[in-house]
VOGU-129809 format. One record per residue (C-alpha): residue in one letter; z, x, y; chain; residue number from 1. Coordinates in pm, 1 decimal, decimal comma. Layout:
% VOGU-129809
{A {Z X Y} A NUM},
...
This chain:
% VOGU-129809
{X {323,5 2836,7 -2033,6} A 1},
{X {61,6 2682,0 -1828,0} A 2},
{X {177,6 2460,7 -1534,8} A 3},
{X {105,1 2088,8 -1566,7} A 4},
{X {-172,3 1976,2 -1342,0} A 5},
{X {-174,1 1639,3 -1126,1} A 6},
{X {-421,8 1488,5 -951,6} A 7},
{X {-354,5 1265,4 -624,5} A 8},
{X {-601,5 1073,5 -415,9} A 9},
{X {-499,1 1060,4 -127,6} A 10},
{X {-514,2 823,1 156,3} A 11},
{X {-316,5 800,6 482,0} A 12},
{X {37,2 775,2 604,1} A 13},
{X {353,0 965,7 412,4} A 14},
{X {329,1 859,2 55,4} A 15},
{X {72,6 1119,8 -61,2} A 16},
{X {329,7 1367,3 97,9} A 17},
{X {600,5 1198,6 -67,2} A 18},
{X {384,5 1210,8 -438,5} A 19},
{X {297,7 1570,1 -343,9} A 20},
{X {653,0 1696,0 -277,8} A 21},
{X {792,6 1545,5 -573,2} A 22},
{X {512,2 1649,7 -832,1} A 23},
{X {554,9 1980,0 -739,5} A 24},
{X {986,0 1953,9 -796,7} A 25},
{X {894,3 1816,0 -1129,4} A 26},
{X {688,5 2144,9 -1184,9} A 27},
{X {350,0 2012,6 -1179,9} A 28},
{X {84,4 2168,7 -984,0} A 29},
{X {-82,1 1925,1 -727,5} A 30},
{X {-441,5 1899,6 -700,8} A 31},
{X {-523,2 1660,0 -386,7} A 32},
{X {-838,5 1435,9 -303,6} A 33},
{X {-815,2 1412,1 86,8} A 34},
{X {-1015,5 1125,0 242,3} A 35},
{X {-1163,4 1281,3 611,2} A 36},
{X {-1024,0 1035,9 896,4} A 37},
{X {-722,4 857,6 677,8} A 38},
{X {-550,2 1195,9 508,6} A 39},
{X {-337,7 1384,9 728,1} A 40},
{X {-469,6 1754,1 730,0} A 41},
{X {-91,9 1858,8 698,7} A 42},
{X {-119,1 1801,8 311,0} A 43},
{X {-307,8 2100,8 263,3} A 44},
{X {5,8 2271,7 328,2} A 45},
{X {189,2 2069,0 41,9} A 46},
{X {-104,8 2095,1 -221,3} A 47},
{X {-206,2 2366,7 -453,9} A 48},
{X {-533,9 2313,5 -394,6} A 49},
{X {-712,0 2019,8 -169,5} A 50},
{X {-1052,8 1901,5 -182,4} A 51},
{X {-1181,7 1691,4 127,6} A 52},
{X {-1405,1 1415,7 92,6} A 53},
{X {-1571,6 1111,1 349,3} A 54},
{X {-1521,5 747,9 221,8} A 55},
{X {-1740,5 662,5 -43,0} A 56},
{X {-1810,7 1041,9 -170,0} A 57},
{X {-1704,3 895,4 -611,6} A 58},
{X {-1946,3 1152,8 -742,3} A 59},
{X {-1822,9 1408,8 -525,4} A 60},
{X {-1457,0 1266,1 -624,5} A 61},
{X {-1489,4 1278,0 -997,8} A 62},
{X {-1705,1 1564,5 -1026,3} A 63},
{X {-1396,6 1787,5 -822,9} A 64},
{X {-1153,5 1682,9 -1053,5} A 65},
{X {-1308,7 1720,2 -1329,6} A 66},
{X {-1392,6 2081,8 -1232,4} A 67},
{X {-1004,3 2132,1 -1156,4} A 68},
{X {-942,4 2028,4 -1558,4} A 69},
{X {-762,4 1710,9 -1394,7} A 70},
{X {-710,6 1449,6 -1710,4} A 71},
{X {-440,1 1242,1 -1453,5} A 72},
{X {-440,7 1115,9 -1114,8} A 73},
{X {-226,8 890,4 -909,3} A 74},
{X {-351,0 702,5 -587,8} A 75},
{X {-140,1 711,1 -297,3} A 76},
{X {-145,0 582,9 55,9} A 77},
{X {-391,8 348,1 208,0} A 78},
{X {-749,2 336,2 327,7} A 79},
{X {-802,9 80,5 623,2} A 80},
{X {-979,2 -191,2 428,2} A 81},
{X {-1203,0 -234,2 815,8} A 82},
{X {-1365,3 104,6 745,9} A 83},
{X {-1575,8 -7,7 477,0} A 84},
{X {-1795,6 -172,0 751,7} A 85},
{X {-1858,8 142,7 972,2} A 86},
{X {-1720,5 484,3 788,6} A 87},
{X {-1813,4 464,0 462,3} A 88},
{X {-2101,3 660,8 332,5} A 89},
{X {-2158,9 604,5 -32,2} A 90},
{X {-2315,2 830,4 -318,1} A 91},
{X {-2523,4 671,4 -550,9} A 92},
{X {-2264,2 682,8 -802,6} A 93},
{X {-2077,8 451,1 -537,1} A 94},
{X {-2375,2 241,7 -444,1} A 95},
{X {-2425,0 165,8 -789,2} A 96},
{X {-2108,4 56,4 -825,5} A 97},
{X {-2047,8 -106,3 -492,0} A 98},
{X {-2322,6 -318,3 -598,5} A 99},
{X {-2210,3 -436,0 -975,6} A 100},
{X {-1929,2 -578,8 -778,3} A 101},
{X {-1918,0 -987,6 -770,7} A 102},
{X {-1648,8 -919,3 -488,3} A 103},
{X {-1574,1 -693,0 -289,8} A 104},
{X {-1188,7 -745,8 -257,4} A 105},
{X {-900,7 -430,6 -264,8} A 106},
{X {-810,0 -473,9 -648,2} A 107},
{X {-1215,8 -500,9 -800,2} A 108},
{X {-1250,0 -229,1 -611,5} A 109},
{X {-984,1 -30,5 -744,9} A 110},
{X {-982,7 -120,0 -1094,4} A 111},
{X {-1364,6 -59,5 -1087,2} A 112},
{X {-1286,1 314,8 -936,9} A 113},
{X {-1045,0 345,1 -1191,1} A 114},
{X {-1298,8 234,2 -1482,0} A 115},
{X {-1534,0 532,7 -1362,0} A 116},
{X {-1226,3 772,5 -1371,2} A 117},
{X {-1142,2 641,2 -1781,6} A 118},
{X {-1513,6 730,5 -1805,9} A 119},
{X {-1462,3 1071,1 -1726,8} A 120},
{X {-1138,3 1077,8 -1923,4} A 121},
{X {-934,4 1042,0 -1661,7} A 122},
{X {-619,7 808,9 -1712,4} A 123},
{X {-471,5 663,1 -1380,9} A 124},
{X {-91,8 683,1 -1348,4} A 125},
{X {111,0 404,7 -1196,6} A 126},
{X {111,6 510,1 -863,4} A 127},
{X {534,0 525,6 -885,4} A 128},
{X {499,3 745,1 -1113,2} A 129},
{X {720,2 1082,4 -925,9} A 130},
{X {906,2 798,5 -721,9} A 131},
{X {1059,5 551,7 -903,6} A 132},
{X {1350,3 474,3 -633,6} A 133},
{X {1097,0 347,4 -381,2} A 134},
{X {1047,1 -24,0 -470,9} A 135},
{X {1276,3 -265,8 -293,9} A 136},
{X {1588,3 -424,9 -501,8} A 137},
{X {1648,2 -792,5 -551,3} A 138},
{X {1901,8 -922,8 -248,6} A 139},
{X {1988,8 -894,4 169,0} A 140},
{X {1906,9 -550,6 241,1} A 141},
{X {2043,3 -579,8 610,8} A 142},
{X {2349,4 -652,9 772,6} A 143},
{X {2215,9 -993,5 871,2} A 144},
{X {2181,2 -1297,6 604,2} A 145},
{X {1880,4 -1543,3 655,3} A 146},
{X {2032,0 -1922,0 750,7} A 147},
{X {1942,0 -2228,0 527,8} A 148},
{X {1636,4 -2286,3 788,5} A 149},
{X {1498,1 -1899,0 717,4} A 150},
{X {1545,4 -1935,8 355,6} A 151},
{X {1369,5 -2272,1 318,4} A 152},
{X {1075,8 -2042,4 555,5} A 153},
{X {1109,3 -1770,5 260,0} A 154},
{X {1020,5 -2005,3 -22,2} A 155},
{X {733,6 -2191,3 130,7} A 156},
{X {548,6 -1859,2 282,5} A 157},
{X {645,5 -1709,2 -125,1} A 158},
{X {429,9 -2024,3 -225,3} A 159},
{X {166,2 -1962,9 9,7} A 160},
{X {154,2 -1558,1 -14,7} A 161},
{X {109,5 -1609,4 -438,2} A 162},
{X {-176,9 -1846,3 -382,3} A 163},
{X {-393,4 -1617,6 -147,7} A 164},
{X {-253,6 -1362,6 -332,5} A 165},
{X {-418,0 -1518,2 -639,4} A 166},
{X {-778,0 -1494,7 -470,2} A 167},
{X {-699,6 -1089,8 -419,8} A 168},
{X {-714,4 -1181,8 23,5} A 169},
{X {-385,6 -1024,7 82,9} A 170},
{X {-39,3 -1012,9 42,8} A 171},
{X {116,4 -1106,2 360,6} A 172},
{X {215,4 -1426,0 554,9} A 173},
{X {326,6 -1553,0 854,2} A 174},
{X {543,4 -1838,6 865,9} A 175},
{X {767,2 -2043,1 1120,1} A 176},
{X {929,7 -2427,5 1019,0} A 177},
{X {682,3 -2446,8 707,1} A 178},
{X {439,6 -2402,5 896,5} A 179},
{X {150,8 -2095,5 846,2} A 180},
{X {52,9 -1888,8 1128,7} A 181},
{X {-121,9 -1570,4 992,4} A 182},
{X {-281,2 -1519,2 651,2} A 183},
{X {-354,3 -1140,7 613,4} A 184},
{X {-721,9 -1023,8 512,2} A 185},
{X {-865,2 -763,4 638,2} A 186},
{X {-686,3 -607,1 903,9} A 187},
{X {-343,9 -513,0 704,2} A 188},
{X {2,3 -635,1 751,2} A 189},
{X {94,3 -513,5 1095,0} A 190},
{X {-168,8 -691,8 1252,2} A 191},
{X {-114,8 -989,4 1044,8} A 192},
{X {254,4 -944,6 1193,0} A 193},
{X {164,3 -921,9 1521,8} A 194},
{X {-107,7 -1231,9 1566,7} A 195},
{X {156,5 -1463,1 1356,5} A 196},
{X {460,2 -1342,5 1506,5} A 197},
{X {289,1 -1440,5 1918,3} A 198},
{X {166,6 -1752,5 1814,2} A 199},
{X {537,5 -1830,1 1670,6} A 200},
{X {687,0 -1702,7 1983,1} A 201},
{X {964,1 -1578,6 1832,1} A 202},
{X {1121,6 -1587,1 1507,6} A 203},
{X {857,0 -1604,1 1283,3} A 204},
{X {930,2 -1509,8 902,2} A 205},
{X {727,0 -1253,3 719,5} A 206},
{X {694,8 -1271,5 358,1} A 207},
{X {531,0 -982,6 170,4} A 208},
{X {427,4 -997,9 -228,0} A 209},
{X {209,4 -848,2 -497,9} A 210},
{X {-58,1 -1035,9 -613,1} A 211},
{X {9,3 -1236,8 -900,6} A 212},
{X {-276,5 -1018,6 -1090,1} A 213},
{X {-204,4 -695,9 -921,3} A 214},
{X {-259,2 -385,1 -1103,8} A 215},
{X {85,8 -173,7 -1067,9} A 216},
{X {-52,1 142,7 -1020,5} A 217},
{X {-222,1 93,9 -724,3} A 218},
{X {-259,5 -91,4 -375,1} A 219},
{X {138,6 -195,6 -416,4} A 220},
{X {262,7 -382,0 -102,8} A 221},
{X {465,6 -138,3 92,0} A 222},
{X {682,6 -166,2 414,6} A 223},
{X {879,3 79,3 661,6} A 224},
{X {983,5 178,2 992,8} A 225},
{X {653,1 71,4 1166,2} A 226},
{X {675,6 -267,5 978,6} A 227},
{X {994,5 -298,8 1180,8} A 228},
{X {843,8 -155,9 1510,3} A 229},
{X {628,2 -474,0 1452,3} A 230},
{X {826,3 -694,3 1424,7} A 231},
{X {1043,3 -595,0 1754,3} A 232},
{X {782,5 -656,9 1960,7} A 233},
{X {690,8 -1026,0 1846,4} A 234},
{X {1068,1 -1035,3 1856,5} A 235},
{X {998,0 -1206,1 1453,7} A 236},
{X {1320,8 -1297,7 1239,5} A 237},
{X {1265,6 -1212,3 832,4} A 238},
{X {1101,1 -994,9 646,2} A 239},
{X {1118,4 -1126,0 281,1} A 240},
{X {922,1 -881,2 2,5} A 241},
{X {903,0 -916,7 -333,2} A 242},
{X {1166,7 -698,7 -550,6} A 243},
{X {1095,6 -408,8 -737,5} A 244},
{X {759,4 -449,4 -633,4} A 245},
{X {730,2 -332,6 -325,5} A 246},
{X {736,4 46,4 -155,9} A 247},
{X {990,5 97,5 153,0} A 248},
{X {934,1 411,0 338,0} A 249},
{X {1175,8 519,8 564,1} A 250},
{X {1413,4 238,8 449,5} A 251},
{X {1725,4 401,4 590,4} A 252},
{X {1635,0 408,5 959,1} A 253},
{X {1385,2 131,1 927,3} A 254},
{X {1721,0 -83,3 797,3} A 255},
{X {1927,1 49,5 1088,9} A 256},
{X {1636,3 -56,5 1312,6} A 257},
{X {1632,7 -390,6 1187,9} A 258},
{X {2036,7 -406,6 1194,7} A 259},
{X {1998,4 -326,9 1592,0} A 260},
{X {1760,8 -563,6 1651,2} A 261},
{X {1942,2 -865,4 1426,2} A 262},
{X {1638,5 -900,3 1208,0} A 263},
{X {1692,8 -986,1 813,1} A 264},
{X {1485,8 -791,6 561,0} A 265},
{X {1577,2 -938,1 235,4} A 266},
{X {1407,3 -866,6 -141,1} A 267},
{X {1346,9 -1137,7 -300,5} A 268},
């Protein structure tokens, strides 16, 4: 019997390992599109076969899997949303695309990728879909509870995150006495972090969604031990993410990292 086949674009950091790995217990064979300068090369050890590509390469992207017989792909792990100014190089199948775009945000993007994959006849997966135990669970994750002055932080920077999240500009906050200090846009969350959590000077609350219209296979918030690393060295207070929405890599030492350092991470 043949072997079923998975595809998995790949972008950087540990969760196209973490797809990979587990595809491949579940006995499918894995059948990886590597993006040059975000992909670790390591993965080419994981895969069954691995097909490189520069930012921007869709023909080249499509016309790989569908030579593999690929009919299913899952995306998994990030491209810095920056590059798009200086690394991409676009095909015209991208260029065309790229420019029936009325924005240019992460989700149009993505859903218009994944409109030229359907095209092709090829469905994309939720990007959970080998790793179901990831998202965060409703409650206080940490030792530490927020106090009635965090939690009041929590609900305003949940109002605020939902209505930038609404206008697909990110999913991340910075917040101290009801009072913003960082909006995330282009730059990611750990930057975001770090210019809120100095101009709080200490204890600043982080609160992480997904966008009210986010489409759940793809782009979901995630967190993990360099979230944490973050937040040590703006010496910040909360990080608040929405529940079984949200990815946590790493959550067992990135908890015990947060425990040492009396932070509160908390799923709400």
């Amino acid at each position: 019997m043949e072997a079923l086949k998975i595809g998995i674009i790949a972008g950087g950091g540990q969760f196209p390992f973490l797809c990979t790995n587990k595809a491949k217990e579940k006995g499918y064979k894995t059948y990886i599109i590597a993006h040059k300068g975000e992909t670790d090369p390591e993965i080419e050890s994981h895969a069954d076969f691995c097909h490189w590509v520069t930012l921007g390469q869709l023909g080249s992207l499509i016309n790989t899997l569908k030579k593999w017989g690929i009919s299913s792909v899952i995306f998994a792990g990030a491209i810095e949303k920056k590059r798009i100014f200086k690394d991409i190089i676009p095909d015209f199948r991208a260029l065309s695309l790229w420019k029936s775009l009325r924005a240019h945000h992460d989700d149009s993007i993505l859903r218009a990728v994944s409109g030229e994959l359907l095209k092709e006849g090829i469905e994309v997966l939720p990007s959970t879909f080998f790793l179901e135990k990831l998202p965060v669970s409703k409650g206080i994750i940490t030792k530490k509870k927020p106090d009635d002055n965090q939690m009041e932080d929590i609900l305003f920077g949940l109002d605020i995150a939902k209505k930038i999240g609404e206008l697909d500009i990110g999913q991340c906050v910075v917040v101290k006495d009801k009072c913003v200090l960082a909006v995330e846009c282009i730059e990611g969350t750990d930057r975001t972090i770090t210019r809120g959590g100095e101009l709080a000077g200490g204890g600043a609350v982080i609160v992480k969604i997904c966008k009210p219209n986010q489409d759940s296979r793809f782009d979901l918030p995630s967190i993990g031990l360099k979230t944490i690393e973050t937040m040590i060295r703006v010496k910040a207070g909360v990080l608040a993410v929405e529940s079984e929405k949200t990815l946590f890599f790493d959550m067992e030492k990135a908890v015990e990292l947060a425990d040492k350092n009396g932070f509160v991470i908390i799923g709400v």
